[in-house]
N, C-alpha and C positions, 0 to 999 in steps of 0.2 A: 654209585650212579656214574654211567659213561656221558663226558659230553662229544658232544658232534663238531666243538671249533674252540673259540680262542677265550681265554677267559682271566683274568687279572686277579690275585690278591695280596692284598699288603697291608701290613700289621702295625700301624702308622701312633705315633706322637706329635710344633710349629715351624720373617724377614723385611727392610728399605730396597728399594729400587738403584743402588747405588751405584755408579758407574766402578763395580768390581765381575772381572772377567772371572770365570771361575775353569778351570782347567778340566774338560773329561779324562777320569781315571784310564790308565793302560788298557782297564779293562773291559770301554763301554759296551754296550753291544753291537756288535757287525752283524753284516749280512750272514755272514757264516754262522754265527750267534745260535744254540738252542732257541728256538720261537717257543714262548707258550700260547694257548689257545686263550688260557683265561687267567686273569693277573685280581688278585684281591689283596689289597692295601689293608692291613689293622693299625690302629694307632693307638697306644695306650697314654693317653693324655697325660702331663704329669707323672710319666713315670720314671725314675732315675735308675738308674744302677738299684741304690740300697734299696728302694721299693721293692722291687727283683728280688734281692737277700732276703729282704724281711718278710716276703711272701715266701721262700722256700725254705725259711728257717722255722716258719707257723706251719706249713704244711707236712713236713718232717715228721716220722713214725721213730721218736724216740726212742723205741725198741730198736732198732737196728742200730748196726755199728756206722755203715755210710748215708751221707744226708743223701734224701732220694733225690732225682731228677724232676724240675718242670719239663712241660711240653715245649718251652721253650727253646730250651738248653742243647738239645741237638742241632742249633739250626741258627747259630750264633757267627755272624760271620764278618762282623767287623764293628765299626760305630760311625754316630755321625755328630760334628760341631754345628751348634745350634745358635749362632752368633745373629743378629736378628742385624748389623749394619745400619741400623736407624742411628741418625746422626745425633739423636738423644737421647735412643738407651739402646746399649749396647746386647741387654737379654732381651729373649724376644720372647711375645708372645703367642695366644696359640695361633692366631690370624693370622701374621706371619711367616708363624714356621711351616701352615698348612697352605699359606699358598706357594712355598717352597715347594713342597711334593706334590703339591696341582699342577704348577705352572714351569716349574724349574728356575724360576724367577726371584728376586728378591722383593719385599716390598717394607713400608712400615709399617709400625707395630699397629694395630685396631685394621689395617683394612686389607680386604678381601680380593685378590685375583685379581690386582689393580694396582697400578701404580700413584705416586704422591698428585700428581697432577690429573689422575681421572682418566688416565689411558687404562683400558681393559686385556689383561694376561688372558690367553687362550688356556683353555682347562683341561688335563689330560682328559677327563671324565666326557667335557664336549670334544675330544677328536674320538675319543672311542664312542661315542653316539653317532658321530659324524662317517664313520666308515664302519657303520650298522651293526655292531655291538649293542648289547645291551647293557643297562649300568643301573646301580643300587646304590644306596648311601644306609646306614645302620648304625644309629649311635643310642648311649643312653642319656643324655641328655637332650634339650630340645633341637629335632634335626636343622634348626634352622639356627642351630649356635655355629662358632666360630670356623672349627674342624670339618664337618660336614660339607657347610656353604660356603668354605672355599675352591669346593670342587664345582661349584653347579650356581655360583652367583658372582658378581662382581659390585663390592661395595666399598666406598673409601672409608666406612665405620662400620663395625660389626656390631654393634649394636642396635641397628635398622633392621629390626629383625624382621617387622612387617614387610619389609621393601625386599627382605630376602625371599621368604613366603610367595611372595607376589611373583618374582623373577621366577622362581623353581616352576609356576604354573604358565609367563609369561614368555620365556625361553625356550622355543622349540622347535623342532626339526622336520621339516615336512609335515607340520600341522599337528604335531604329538609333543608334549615336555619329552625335557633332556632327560630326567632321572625316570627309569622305567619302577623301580621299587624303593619305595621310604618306610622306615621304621623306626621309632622312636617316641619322643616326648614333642610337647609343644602345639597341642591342639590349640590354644590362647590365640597363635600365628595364622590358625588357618579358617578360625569361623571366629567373623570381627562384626562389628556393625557396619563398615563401610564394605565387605569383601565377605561373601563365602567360598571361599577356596576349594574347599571342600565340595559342595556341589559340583561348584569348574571341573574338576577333577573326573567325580559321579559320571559329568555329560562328556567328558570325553573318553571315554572308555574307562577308567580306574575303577577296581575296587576299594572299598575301605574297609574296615574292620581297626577295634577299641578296645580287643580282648584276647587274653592267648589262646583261650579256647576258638576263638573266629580265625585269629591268623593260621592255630597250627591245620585250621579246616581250610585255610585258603587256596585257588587254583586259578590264579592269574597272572598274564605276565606284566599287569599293570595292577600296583598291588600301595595302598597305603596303610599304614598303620601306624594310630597314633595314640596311646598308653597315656597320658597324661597333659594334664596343662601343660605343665613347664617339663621338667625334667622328671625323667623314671624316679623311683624310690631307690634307694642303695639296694644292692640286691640281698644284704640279709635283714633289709626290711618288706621286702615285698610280697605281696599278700601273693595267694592263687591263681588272681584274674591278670596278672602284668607279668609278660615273657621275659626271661634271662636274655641275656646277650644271644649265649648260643643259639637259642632256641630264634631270633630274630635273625641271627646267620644263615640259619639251615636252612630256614624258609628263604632266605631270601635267593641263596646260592640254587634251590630246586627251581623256583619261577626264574631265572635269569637264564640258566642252565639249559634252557627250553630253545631259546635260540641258536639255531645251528653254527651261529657265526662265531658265536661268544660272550664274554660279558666282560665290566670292570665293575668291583663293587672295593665299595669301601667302607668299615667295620672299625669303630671308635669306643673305646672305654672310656668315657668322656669321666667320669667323675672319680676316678684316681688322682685327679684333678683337684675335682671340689673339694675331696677328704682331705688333701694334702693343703689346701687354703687354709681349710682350718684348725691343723696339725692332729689331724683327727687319725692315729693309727690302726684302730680297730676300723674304722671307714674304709681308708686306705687297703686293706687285708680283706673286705666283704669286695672291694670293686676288682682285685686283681684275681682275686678268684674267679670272678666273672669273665671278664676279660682272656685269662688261660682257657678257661671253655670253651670263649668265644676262637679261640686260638687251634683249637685242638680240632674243634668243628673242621674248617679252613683246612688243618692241614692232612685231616681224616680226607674230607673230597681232595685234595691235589695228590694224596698217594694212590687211591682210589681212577685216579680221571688219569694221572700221568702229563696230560699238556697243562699245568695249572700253575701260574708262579706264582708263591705267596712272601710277602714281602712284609713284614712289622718291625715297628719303631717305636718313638717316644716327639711328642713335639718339642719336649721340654722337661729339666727336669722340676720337682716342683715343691716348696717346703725346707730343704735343705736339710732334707733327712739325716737321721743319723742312729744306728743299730748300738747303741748303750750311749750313756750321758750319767753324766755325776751330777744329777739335779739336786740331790741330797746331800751333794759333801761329800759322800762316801769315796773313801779309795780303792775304786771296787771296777772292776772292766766285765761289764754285765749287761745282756739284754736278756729280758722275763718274758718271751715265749707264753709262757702260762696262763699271763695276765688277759693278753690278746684272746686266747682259745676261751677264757672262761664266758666269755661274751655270746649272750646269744642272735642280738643287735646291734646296730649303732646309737654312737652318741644323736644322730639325728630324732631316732625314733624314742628315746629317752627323752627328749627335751619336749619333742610333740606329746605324748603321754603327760607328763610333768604338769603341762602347760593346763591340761583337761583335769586332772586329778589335783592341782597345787602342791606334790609331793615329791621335790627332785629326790629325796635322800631313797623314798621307797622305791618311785618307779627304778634308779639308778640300781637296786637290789632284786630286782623283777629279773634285769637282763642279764644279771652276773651273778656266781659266784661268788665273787669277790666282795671282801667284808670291808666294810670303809672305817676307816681310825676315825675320831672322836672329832679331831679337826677337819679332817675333810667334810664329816659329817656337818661340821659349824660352815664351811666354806659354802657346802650347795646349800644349804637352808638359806643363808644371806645372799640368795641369787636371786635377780630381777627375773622373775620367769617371764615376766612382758615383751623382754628382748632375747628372740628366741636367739638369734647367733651370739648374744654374748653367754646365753645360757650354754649352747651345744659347746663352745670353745670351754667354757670352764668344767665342762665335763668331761671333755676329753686330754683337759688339761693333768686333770687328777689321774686319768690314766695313762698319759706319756710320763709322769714321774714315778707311778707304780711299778713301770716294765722299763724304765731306766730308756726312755725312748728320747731323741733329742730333736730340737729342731731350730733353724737358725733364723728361717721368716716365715711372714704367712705369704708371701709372691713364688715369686719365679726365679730359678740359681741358670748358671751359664753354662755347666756341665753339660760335658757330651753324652750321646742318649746310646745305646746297643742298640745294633741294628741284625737281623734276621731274617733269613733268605730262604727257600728250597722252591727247587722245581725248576724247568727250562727258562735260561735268563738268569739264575740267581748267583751268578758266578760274575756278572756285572758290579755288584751290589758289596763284593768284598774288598777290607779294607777302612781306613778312614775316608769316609770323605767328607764334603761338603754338604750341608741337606737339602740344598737344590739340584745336586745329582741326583737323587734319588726319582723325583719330576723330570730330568732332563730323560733317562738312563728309560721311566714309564713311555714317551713321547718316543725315541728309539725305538723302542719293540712294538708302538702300535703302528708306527711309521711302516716297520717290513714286513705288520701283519696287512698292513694297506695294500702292500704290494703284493702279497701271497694270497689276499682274496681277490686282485684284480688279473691273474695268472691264468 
């Protein structure tokens, strides 16, 4: 598909308001600068370096002699330190670091596009609405979580998720919302007893749609859809009716792409995240697969379109992963591949099964190959299946010791994240930087797109 103007992507992962100046690299963009028409941000939430390994050591065709290439991997072109500057923790979270690449700003850790005191950061996402772009947000968790609503809200606690909801309908530009297309989870946000949002929406021009077969039929440039209460299912629990990442890309990149001007969208693998909370590696390996689709999607249109910059990161890394672990004692430098593939789900969708049938040992043998020893066997039978996260954790526990998987928290580490570039603008973007260049470096390029559509 050709687009007619400017259009942004970037492949995004999450800062204090701290009086630290931050230096642009040699290389920001000038006027001279390749302009792109259209710029897409992906984030893969949570995702570190070893996630990265551990997905392309699981996707790997054993038969051959060299480990094959992600989609990623061509398009690798520097990293970014993810130092959150909150003068009480120094790792940041995801609210933070995405209002880094919203805003180019620092902020503390829980709030949104805002600084400590309730001053409001200007949002790449609102100047590209602002100078008639159109703009998307696409995550798999609820669009009104962290990452998302740091582009299109301003809150001093992310967890006002209502209040976020309310802004994304209350916020708007000549009588229209800011965000022209939402996809995701988090219907809970949007039809309340005090608020149907969703109506709001209906009456102002919006579609909605609740189903992939509705979205993949959708044709509008005002377009919602919302797949679940809270957050999507991991994507190798997901039944028929709930769209993959990619498939919530594609659409969204055709309705945005409609505008002659351009677009900004931004595309979140929010739950490389949640896996990683709770050291869950077959989770972890179901969302990064998602995620590379979502990836591939993006950089399929910016070869295709030629003016497209796509830009992906990491907010954070998450878990403190680690590719072999001597959980057993053993003296052995080993990670089990095998273990991961043998899965046909998550530990999520094991535990919800469990909980209905009272059977962790059998449903745990439903989704794997894998034969469970005698005491593992003892270990899930004496599980409270009443409490589903201490169940999924003790599930997935038995399988990071299986595949020699290691891990150091269930939080957030301070590692720096890879960062990936291609298309007009993405030569900005190399190097280490800061991850508020990244926000400053988006604000640049819509800044000379400003100027080239008022020409």
């Amino acid at each position: 598909m050709k687009l007619l103007s400017f259009s942004l992507v970037v492949i995004l992962s999450a800062c204090d308001s701290a009086p630290v100046t931050i230096e642009p690299p040699a290389n920001s963009p000038t006027n001279s600068s390749p302009k792109p028409k259209n710029i897409i941000l992906l984030v893969g939430d949570g995702m570190g370096p070893a996630h990265i390994k551990a997905y392309r050591m699981f996707k790997d065709n054993p038969e051959t002699a060299e480990e094959e290439k992600l989609v990623f991997d061509d398009y690798l072109v520097g990293s970014l330190s993810t130092n959150s500057y909150d003068s009480k923790e120094n790792v940041t979270d995801s609210a933070a670091s995405a209002t880094a690449y919203a805003t180019g700003k620092r902020t503390v850790n829980g709030a949104l596009s805002i600084d400590k005191n309730g001053n409001h950061y200007k949002t790449v996402l609102e100047q590209a609405k602002n100078i008639g772009l159109s703009t998307g947000l696409v995550a798999t968790s609820e669009i009104v979580h962290a990452t998302p609503a740091a582009f299109a809200s301003h809150q001093i606690d992310r967890e006002q998720k209502n209040n976020i909801a309310d802004q994304y309908f209350d916020n708007q530009k000549d009588g229209s919302p800011m965000v022209d297309v939402m996809l995701g989870g988090g219907l809970n946000y949007f039809v309340r007893k005090d608020r149907n949002l969703l109506s709001e929406f209906i009456q102002a021009g919006y579609t909605v749609v609740d189903s992939k077969k509705e979205l993949l039929k959708a044709d509008s440039e005002k377009l919602i859809g919302l797949f679940a209460k809270e957050g999507l299912p991991k994507m190798w629990d997901r039944d028929s009716h709930t769209p993959s990442l990619a498939e919530m890309t594609q659409v969204a990149i055709e309705q945005l792409s409609k505008n002659p001007k351009g677009f900004f969208l931004v595309v979140e693998g929010s739950q490389i995240d949640w896996a990683a909370h709770e050291n869950d590696i077959v989770g972890v390996i179901s969302e990064m697969a998602d995620f590379e689709a979502a990836m591939k999607t993006a950089v399929d249109f910016a070869k295709a379109d030629g003016n497209t910059l796509v830009v992906a990161t990491a907010d954070h890394e998450t878990g403190g992963l680690s590719i072999g672990s001597r959980w057993t004692g053993e003296d052995r430098y080993h990670w089990d591949v095998e273990v991961i593939r043998s899965f046909k789900y998550t530990p999520a969708k094991i535990t919800t099964e469990a909980q209905r049938s009272g059977n962790l040992v059998a449903e745990f043998h439903k989704a794997t190959s894998l034969k469970l020893n005698e005491a593992e066997k003892q270990l899930l039978r004496e599980s409270n299946l009443k409490s589903w996260d201490k169940t999924r954790r003790l599930v997935s526990e038995v399988i990071s010791k299986r595949s020699y998987t290691g891990w150091t928290t269930y939080g957030h580490t301070g590692v720096d994240v890879f960062l990936y570039a291609l298309g007009p603008g993405s030569e900005s973007f190399r190097g280490h930087l800061d991850n508020t260049i990244v926000g400053q470096n988006i604000f640049k390029l819509l800044e000379q797109k400003q100027l080239s559509l008022a020409e």
